[in-house]
N, C-alpha and C positions, 0 to 999 in steps of 0.2 A: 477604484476598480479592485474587484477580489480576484489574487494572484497566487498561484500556488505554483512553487518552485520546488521541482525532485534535483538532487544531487547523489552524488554515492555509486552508481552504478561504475561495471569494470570488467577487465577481464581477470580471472580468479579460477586458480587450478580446483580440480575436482577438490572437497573434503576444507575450501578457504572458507575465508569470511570476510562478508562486504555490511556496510552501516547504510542505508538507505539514509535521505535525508526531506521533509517535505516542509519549507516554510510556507506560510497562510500570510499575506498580507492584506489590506483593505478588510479583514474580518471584523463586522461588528455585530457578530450573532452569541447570543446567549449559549447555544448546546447545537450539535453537532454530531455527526459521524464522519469519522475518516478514515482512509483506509488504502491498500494498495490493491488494483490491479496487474495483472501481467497480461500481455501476447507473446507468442510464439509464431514465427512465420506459418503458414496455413494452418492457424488453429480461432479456436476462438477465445476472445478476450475474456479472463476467470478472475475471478474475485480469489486474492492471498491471504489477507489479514483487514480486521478493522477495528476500531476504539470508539468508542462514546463520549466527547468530552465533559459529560456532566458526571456521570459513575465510574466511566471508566472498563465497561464492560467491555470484552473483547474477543473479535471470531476468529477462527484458524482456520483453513482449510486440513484438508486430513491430509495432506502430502506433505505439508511443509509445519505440522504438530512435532513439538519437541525437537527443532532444529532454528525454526525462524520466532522471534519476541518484537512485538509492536510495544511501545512506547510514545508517551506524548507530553511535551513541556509546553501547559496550557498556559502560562503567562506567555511564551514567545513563540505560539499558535503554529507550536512545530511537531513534527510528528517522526518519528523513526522507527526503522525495521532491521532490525541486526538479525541480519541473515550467515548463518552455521553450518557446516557441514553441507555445503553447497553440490548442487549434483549436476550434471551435464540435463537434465532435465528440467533443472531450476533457467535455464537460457531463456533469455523472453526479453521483450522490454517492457518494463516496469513503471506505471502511472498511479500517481494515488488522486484521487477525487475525495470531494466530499459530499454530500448528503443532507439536507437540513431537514429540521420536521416536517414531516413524523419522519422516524427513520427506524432501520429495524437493524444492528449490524449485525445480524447471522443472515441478512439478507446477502449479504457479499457472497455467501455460497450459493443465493440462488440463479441460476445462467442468465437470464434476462433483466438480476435487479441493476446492472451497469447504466442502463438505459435512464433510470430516475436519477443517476448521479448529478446533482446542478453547478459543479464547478471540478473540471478537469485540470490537472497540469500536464506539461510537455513529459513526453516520457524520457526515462532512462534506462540505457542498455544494458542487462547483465548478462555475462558471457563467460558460462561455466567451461573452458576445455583446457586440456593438458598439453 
């Protein structure tokens, strides 16, 4: 069975910094996208960041540019978000999915690509307040 496990989430004063964590188990696919969603209570579920495991190419959203860094250790099918400078808007719970081909990862910015995600993991909470 293909498992993806988030860890890392927290409570973190305004301006902290939290490591996201996503391991992939059961994975026996050649290339990939991965990537993190967030929710915010009455909001809707947005695409944060994504990577490509074949290039490596990778999306931002424009909120979280030059504050938040995706990274991925494709021998141990793990993916991370070290997130900086953390803002009382960054609050959400945080899910990272993946995406098999075809995939597009500047689709994470688009509102409805969440919907073709084909493996979710359990979210994790992060909770910007002072």
């Amino acid at each position: 069975d293909v498992q993806l496990q988030a860890s890392g989430g927290g409570l973190v004063q305004p301006g902290g910094s939290l490591r996201l964590s996503c391991a992939a188990s059961g994975f026996t696919f050649d290339d990939y996208a991965i990537g993190w969603y967030r929710q915010a209570p009455g909001k809707e579920r947005e695409g944060v960041s994504s990577i490509s495991k074949s290039d490596g190419t990778t999306y931002y959203r424009e909120s979280v540019k030059g504050r938040f860094t995706i990274s991925s250790d494709n021998a141990e099918n793990t993916v991370y978000l070290q997130m900086n400078g953390l803002k009382p808007e960054d609050t959400a719970v945080y899910y990272c999915a993946v995406r098999l081909p075809p995939f597009n990862v500047y689709g994470w910015g688009s509102p409805k690509y969440h919907y073709r995600m084909n493996y979710w993991g359990k979210g994790t909470l992060v909770t910007v307040s002072s």
